[in-house]
N, C-alpha and C positions, 0 to 999 in steps of 0.2 A: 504457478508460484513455486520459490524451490521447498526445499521442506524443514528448512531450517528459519523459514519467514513468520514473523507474527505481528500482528496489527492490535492496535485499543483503538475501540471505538469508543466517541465521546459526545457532546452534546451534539446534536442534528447534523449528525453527517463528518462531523472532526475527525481526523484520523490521523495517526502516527504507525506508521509499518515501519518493523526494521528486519531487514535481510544480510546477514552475516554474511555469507557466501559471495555478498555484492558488493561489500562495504557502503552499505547505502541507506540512509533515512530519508523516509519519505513523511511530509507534513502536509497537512489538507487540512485549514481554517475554514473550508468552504460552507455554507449554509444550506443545507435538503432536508427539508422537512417530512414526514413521510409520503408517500407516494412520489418521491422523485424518482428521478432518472438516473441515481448514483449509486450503484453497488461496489463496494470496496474490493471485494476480490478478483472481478469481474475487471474491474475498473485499474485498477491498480499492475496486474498482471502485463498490460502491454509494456508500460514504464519501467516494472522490475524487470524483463526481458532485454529492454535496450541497453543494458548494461551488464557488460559480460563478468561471468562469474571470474573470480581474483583464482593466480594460480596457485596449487597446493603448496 
């Protein structure tokens, strides 16, 4: 993830990242309760990657 990226996490799994570098917001309404199979950084990381950083 770059390092200008920060996520809120919200009720069971909701998530909002936003990555300046990428001009890019990401939203996840999705439902994981604990013990899923959903880690945000983890997870999130291929997605922020397919889109290339904005030039200086």
């Amino acid at each position: 993830m770059p390092e200008d990226a920060f996520y809120m996490s919200g009720y069971d799994g909701q998530v909002v990242a936003v990555v300046p570098s990428r001009d890019l917001v990401v939203v996840r309404l999705g439902l994981s309760r604990n013990g899923s199979d959903w880690e945000s950084a983890r997870d999130l990381a291929p997605l922020v990657n397919a889109f290339p950083a904005r030039a200086p």
